[in-house]
N, C-alpha and C positions, 0 to 999 in steps of 0.2 A: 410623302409617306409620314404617318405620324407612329410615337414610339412611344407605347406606354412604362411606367418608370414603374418602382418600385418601393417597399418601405421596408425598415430594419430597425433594429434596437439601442437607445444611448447607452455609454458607459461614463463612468468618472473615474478615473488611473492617472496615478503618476510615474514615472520609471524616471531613475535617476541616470544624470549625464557621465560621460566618462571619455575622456581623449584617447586614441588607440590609434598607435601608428599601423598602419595595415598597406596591405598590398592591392590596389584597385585597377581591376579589369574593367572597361567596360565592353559592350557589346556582342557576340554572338559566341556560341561554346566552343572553347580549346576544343581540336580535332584530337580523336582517342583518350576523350575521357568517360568515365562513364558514370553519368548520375543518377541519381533517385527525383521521382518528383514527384509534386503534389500540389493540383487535382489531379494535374496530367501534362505529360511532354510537350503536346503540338502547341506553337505558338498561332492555330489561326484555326481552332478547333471553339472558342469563347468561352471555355472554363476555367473561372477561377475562383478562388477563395476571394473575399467582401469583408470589407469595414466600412459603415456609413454612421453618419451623425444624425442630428434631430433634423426631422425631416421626413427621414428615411425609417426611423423605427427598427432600428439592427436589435436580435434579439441573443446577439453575444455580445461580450466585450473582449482582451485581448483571445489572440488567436496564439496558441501553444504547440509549439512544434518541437520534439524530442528528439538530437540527430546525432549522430557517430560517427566517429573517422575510425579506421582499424590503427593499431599498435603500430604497422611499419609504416603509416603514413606519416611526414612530416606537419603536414597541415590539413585543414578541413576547410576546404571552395562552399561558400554562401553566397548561391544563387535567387537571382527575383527576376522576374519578367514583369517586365510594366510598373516597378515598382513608385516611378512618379505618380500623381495624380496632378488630372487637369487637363491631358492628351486626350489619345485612343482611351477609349474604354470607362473611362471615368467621367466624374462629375464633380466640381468645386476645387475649392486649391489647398486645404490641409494637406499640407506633408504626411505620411503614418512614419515612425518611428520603426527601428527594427533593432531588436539590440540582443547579444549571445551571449548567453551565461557559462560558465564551467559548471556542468554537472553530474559528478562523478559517481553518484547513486543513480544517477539512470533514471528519476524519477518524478525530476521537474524542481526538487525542493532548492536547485543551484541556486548562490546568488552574486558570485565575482563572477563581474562584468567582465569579456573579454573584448569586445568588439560591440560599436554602436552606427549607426546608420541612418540619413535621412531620406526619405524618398525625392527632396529636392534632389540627392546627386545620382540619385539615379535616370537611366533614358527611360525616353517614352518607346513605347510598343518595341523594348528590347531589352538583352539581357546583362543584369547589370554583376559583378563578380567580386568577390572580396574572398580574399585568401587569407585564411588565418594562421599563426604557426599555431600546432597541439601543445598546449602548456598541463603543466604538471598538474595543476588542480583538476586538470577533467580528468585525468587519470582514471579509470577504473579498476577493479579488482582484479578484469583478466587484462590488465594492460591497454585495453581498447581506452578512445578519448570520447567523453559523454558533453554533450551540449544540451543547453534549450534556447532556441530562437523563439524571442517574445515580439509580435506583432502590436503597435498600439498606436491608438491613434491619439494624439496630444490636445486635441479640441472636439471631444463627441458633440459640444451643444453648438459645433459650428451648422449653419442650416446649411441641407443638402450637399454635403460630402457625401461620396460615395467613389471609393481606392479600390481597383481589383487590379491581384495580381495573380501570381505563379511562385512555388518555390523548387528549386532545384540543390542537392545536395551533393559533392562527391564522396559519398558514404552509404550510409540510410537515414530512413526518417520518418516519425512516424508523428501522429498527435494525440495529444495530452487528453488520458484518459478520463472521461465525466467532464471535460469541458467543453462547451458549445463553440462551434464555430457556423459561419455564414458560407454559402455561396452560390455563384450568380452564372448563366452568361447574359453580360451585357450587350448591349444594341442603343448604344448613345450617340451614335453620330454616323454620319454618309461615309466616313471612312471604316467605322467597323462595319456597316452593310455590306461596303464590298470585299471584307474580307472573307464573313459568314458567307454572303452569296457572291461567287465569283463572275456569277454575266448579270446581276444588277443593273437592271430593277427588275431583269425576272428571277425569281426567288426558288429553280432549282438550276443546279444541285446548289443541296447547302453545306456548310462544314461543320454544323450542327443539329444532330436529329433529336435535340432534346433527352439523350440517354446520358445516365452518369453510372458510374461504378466507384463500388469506395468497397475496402476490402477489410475483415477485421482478425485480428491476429488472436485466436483462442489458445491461450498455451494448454488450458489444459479440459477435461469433462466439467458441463456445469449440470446444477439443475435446472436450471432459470438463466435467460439471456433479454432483457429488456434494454431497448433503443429508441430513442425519441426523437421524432423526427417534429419540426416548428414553423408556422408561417407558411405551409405550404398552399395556402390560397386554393385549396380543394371548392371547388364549384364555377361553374362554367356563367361566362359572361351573361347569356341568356335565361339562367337559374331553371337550366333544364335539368344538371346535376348540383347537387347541394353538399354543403358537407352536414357529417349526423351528428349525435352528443356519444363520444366513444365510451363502450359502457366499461372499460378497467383502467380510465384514468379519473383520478381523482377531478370532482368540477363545483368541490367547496373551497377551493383557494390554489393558487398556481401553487407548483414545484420548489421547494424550500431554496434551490441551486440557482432561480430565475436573478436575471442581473438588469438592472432598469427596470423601470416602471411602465413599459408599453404593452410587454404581457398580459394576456386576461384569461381568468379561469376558462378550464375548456369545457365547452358544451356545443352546441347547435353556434356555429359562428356566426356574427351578422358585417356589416361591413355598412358604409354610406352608399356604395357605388350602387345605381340603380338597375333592375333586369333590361335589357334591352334586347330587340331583336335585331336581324343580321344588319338591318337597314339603319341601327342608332336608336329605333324608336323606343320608348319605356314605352314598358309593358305591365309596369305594376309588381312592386316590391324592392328589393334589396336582394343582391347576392351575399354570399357567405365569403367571398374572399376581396381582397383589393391590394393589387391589381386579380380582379377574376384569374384562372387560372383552368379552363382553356377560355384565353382574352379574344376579343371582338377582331384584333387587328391581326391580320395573315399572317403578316411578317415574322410577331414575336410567339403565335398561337404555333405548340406543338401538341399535336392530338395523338390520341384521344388525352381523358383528364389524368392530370398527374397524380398516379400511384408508382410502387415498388414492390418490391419481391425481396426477402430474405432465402438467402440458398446456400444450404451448412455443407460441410464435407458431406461426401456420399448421394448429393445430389439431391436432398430433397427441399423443396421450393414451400413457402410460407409466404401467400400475398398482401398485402394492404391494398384494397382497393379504395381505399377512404379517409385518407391522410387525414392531416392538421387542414382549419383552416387560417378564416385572418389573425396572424398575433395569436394565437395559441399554440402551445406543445400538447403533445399528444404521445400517449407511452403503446409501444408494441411490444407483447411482452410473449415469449415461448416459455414454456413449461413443462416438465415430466412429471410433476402432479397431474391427480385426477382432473380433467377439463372441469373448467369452471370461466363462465364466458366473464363474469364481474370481475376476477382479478387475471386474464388471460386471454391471447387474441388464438393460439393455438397450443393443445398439448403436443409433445413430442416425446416420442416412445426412448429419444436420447439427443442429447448435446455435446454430442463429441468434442477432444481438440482438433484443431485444425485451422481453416482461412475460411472465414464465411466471408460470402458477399453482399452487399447491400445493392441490389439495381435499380436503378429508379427509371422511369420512361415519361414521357410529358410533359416536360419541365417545359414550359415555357420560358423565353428570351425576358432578360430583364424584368424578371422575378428572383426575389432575394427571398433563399429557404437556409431553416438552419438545421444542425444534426448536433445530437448531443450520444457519443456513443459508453459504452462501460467496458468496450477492449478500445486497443488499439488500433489506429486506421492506418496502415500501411501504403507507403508512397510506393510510386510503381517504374516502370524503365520504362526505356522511349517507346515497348511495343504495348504498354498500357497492363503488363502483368506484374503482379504484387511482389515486393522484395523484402523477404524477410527483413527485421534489421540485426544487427550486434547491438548483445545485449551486454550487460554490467555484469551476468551471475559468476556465481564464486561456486567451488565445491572444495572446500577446504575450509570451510566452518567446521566448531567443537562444540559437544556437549560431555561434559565430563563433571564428576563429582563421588564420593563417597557415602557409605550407606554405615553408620554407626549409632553405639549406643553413647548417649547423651547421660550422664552423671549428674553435671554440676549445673546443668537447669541454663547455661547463659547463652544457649543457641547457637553454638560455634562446637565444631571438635577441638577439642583442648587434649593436651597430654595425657597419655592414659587411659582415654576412651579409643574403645577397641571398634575398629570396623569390622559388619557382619558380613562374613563369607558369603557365596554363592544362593547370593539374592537376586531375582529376576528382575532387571529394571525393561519397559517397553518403551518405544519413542512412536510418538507419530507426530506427522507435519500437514500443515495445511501452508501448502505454496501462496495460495491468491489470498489467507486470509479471507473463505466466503462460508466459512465452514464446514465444507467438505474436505474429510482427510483424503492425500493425493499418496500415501506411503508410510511404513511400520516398518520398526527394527528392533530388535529384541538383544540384550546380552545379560551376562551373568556378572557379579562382583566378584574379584580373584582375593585372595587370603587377606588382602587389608581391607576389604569392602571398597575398593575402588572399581569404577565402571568407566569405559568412554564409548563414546560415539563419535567418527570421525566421517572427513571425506564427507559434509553437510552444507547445501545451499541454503541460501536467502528464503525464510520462510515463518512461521507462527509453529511453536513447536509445543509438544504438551508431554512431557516425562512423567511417566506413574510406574509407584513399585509393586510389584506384584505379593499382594500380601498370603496368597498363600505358602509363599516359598520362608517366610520368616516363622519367627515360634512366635505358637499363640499369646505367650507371656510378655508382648510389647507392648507399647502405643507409642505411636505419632506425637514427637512432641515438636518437632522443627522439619521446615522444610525453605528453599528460598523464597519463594512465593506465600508463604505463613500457611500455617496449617487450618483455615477456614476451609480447604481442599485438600483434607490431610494425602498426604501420601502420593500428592498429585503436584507437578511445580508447571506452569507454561510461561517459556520464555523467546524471543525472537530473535531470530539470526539477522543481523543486517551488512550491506559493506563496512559499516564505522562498529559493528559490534559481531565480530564473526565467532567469540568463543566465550561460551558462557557455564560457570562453574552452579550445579544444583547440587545440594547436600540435603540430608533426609535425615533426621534423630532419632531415636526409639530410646523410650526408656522402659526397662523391664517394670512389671505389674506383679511385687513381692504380696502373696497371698499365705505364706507359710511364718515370718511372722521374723523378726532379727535372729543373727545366730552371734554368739560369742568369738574374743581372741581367740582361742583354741581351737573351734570351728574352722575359722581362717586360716590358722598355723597348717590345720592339717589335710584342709582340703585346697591345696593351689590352685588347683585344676579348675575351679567350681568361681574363680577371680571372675568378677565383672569387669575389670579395669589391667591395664599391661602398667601402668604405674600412675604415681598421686602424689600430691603437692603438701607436704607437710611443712606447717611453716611460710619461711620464704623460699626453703627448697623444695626440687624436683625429686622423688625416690624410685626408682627401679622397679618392678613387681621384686625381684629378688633380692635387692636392698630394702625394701619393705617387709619382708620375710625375715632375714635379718632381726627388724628391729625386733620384731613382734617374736622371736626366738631368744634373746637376749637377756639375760637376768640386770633387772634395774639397778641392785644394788645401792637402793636408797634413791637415786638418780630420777627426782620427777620427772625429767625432760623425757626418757624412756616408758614410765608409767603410762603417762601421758599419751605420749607418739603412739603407743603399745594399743589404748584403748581407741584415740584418734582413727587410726588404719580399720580400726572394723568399722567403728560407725563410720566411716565414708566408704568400707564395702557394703556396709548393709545400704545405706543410703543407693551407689551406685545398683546393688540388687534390687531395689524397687519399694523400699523400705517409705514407710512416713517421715517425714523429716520436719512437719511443722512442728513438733514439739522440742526438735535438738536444734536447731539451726542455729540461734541464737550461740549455743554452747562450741557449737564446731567451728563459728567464724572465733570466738574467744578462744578458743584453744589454738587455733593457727597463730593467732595475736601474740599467746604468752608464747608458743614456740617459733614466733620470728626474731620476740625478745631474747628467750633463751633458748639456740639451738639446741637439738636433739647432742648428749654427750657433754655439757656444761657445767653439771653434777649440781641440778641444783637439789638442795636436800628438803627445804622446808618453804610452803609459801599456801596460807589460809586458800588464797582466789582461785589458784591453781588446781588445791586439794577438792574445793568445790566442781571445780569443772569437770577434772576425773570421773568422780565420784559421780555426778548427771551423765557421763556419756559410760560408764560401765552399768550405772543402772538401765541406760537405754538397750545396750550390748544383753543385757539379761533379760532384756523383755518385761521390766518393773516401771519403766516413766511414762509409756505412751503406747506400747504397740505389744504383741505376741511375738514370742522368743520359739526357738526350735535350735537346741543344741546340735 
């Protein structure tokens, strides 16, 4: 029996080493445990995840896998099936690398090492075990412990390597979203024949019909759900079927994400391998994949040609009958926009959340395909049905901040500046970051302008104040995100950042023109500010009233303070202040020198300064006065 092979994509990686005392199982699963796996449970079914080198034209590089132990577990069991290469099922003798990160965002970005792994110690065509203790670092927000298990292979440019294994987890597990992974079933040797086929060399039954299932985890409604599926070798050994130029992938240059160089724009595929008929003969031309894919040889041929099915909650199915083929990806894209066949393979009236499926059927034996999904593909139990995983989220994030009038221009609340009452702030969140809002909360500011939001997950949040609940007489001078969006701040909750303070400024917009000491004296009520900085001291509104009551008695310090207190209410009321500033930093100056009650009686610089900030106060240096 001859077996045709297959090709895959190089990489260039390096993963750093790291010594870890661990507890190593080898050989077949502890009784009464229960795992998560990925592609799939059976050990004699030939599905597995793939890494090959040059040769082979793998068109991933490492493989990312995301796994969790719960809170009362002491440790998390990292399982591989087959994880030698060079036995059953494999080709060549690179070791792959396996190594597990703490990652306690959930998210892949871990990078302490907890545990490393060679495929030399692992067995051939059995399961190999390492029990880790849960360390503090993977820690997550609800206490659960977060990993990433990095597959990698330490020599992509060794010629025809080709490592398939199994993972199993005692936890969940899932893989690392928008990165590509491989895989296969192989048929490399007389010993996996007679696994695949158990009365070999007749070839039923088999333990493989060429079907896969891979399941993806929608948390929430999308508009749009594209998957790409790569290398599928669409067209038949004979070039009775072909593959076509799919018309809503791009086919002026590969996918920006593509890793190696064996990739090739997609269009109409070609391949070297020639048409032949059932007897070997050419027949003239070239097929579109290689290895063809339905291939010439019985064995590894599973008919009809290989396509899939997309199947969302609710049952409804979305086919590809026309995959990728040699070395190209190819995008499937759903949509609930208006159908439009250039950027869409079908509209859909909705994209619910929930578990889609991905089905594939045809796969031919020792063909290497790859999938690159945008959810996550859920490992599944030993009866091949999908398991959610644990996840990192938190609900105990904040958003909280005050809503105030801004005075002194320097984009902070500072003493004095009074927060605006029973102002409408709105929140909405976008969980996935795709821009869809997934949820809206609304509150009001209580008597200090202070707002919160509580009881908040992990997500891209966007706070805006509702301006018709303020007086018309404001503007937007501050906000934490700067006011290019006045009135509007958006900021992200994450596990390392669950509370985050947004403050908003308003400065009144004074249209009626300065008013005098006297004005102030006798209208409290009418204060922009609860107290003000004279000097190098702090004053009270009603220690400010005070001075501004007080007969000077000769006493510039008083004079001074006296006329100071209005123009920094006028200024705080929305006054012009390019023409005093100058004079109000000088007067805080001489009243750090001399506080307020020092008795000073006579002093030229002083008497100028007064004298510019009472002419301000009357409406004679720069702006319109209203007693």
């Amino acid at each position: 029996m001859s077996v045709i092979y297959c090709r895959s994509h190089s990489i260039v990686r390096t993963v750093a080493a790291a010594v870890v005392t661990l507890f190593i199982v080898g050989g077949s699963a502890i009784a009464q445990k229960h795992y998560v796996y990925f592609p799939s449970a059976r050990t004699d079914d030939g599905r597995f995840l793939s890494m090959a080198g040059t040769g082979l034209n793998t068109l991933n590089e490492d493989i990312v896998l995301k796994v969790a132990s719960p809170a009362v577990s002491p440790a998390i069991e990292i399982g591989v099936f087959d994880g030698e290469t060079g036995g059953r099922w494999d080709m060549g003798t690179v070791q792959m690398q396996y190594a597990l990160y703490a990652d306690p965002a959930g998210d892949g970005t871990g990078t302490q090492m907890v545990g490393q792994w060679s495929g030399a110690d692992m067995p051939d065509n059995g399961w190999f075990a390492a029990v880790v203790p849960n360390v503090a670092a993977a820690r997550g927000g609800n206490g659960d412990y977060f990993y990433k298990l990095v597959v990698h292979n330490p020599d992509p440019q060794a010629s025809m390597t080709w490592s398939n294994f199994k993972v199993r987890i005692e936890g969940t597990l899932v893989t690392m979203i928008d990165k590509p992974f491989a895989y296969t079933a192989p048929l490399n040797s007389y010993p996996d024949a007679l696994t695949i086929f158990p009365n070999y060399p007749t070839l039923v039954p088999t333990t493989y019909d060429g079907g896969w299932s891979f399941f993806l985890n929608n948390k929430l409604p999308k508009t749009s759900l594209t998957i790409w599926d790569g290398d599928m070798d669409y067209g038949s050994y004979d070039c009775t079927t072909n593959d076509d130029d799919d018309p809503d992938t791009p086919n002026n240059a590969v996918p920006a994400w593509v890793v190696g160089s064996e990739t090739v724009v997609e269009g109409i595929a070609t391949s070297t391998l020639p048409c032949v008929n059932a007897s070997g003969e050419a027949t003239g031309g070239t097929t579109t994949a290689n290895p063809a894919d339905d291939a010439r040889n019985i064995a590894v041929r599973r008919s009809p040609n290989v396509s899939y099915e997309v199947i969302a909650p609710g049952g409804m199915h979305y086919a590809n009958s026309n995959p990728s083929g040699n070395k190209e990806w190819e995008a499937f894209t759903l949509s609930t926009a208006a159908f439009n066949r250039s950027v869409m393979d079908y509209h859909a009236d909705s994209l619910p959340a929930g578990v889609y499926q991905v089905k594939i059927s045809g796969v031919d034996m020792s063909n290497l395909n790859g999938w690159r999904f945008p959810l996550e593909a859920l490992g599944v139990d030993s009866t091949g049905a999908p398991v959610l995983p644990i996840v990192p989220e938190f609900s105990n994030g904040s958003i909280a901040g005050t809503i105030y009038y801004e005075s002194t221009g320097n984009t902070a609340q500072d003493p004095g500046e009074p927060g605006i009452p029973s102002v409408t702030v709105n929140l909405s969140v976008d969980y996935n970051a795709d821009g869809v809002i997934d949820a809206t909360y609304t509150t009001d500011t209580d008597v200090n302008g202070a707002y919160t939001f509580s009881g908040l997950k992990a997500g891209s949040y966007t706070v805006s104040v509702d301006l018709g609940t303020l007086s018309d007489d404001v503007v937007s001078v501050f906000d934490t995100d700067g006011t290019s969006t006045p009135s509007t701040s958006m900021c992200t909750l994450t596990l390392a950042s669950r509370v985050r303070v947004e403050n908003f400024g308003y400065k009144r917009i004074n249209s009626t023109g300065t008013r005098t000491r006297g004005y102030w004296v006798n209208h409290p009520d009418n204060w922009p500010v609860t107290s003000m900085r004279l000097g190098d001291v702090y004053y009270s509104k009603a220690e400010a009233i005070g001075v501004l009551q007080r007969p000077t008695r000769g006493d510039l310090t008083y004079s001074l303070a006296a006329q100071l207190i209005a123009t920094k209410l006028n200024l705080a009321d929305g006054c012009d202040a390019s023409c005093i500033a100058t004079y109000v930093a000088d007067a805080d100056y001489w009243l750090g020198r001399y506080p307020i009650g020092c008795n000073l009686k006579n002093n030229n610089t002083v008497n100028a300064i007064q004298a510019k900030l009472d002419d301000y106060n009357n409406g004679r240096l720069c702006v319109g006065h209203m007693n």
